[in-house]
N, C-alpha and C positions, 0 to 999 in steps of 0.2 A: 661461264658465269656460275659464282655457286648461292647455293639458297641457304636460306635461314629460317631455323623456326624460331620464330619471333614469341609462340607463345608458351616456351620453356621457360620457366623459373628456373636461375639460378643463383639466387640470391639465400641465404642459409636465413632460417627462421629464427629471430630472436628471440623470441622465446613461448614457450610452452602453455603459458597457461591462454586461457578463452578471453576473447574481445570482452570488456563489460566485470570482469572481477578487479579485485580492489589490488592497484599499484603494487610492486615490492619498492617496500618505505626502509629506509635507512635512519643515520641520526640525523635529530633537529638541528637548525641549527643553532640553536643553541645549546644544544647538547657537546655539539662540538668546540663551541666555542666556552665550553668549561672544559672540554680537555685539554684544548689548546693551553687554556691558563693553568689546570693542572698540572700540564707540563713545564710549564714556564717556572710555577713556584717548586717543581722538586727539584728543579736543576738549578735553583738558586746554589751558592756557595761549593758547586763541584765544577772541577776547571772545564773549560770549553774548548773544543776544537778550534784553530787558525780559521779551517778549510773546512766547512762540512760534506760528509760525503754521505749520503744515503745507506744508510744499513741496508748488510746485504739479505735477501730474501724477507725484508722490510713487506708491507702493505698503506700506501700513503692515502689517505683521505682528502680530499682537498674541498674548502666550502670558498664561494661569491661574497666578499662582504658584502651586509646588505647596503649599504651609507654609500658606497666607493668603489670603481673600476680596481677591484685589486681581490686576492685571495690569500687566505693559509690556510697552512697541510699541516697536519698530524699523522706522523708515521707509528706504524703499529708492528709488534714484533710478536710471535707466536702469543697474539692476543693483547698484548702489551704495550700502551701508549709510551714510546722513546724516545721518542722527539717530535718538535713543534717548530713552525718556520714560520713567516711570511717572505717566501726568496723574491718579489719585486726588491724588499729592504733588505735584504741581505743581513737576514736577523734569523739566527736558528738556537733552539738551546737542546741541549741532547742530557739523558738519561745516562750516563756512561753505566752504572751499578745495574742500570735495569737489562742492557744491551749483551753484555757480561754474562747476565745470570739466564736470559733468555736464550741466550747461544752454548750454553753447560749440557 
């Protein structure tokens, strides 16, 4: 029969700071949800992908709408809002000039 020490943590610590200080806050959402639009209007009149495929070494944001079982993501390129989706709808518009210049 073997034993166990039962009162080993091995669980990794999330994080660092002290019980009782204030959250690490990210954007509002509404913050996000003017990028998401921002994205949407620069990519007006520049052609779109078939198939969108996530840029690569992308960072995606993704918000809850508040109204609806549903979400969009805003991807971000070496700081750089690129693209904008809600993928339930199968709706994305992409930056192509920003993707481009981000990857030079």
């Amino acid at each position: 029969m073997h034993t166990r020490n039962v009162n080993v943590k091995t669980a990794a610590h999330e994080s660092s700071r002290k019980i009782g200080e204030n959250p690490v806050m990210g954007l509002t959402y509404e913050q996000a949800a003017d990028l998401f639009s921002w994205v949407v209007n620069a990519a007006k009149g520049e052609p779109q992908p078939a198939i969108f495929n996530v840029p690569a070494e992308s960072v995606e944001l993704s918000l809850m709408y508040e109204d609806a079982p549903d979400y969009f993501s805003v991807w971000f390129l070496n700081g750089y809002p690129v693209a904008a989706g809600v993928p339930s709808e199968h709706y994305f518009r992409v930056i192509t000039a920003l993707i481009n210049f981000s990857q030079e």
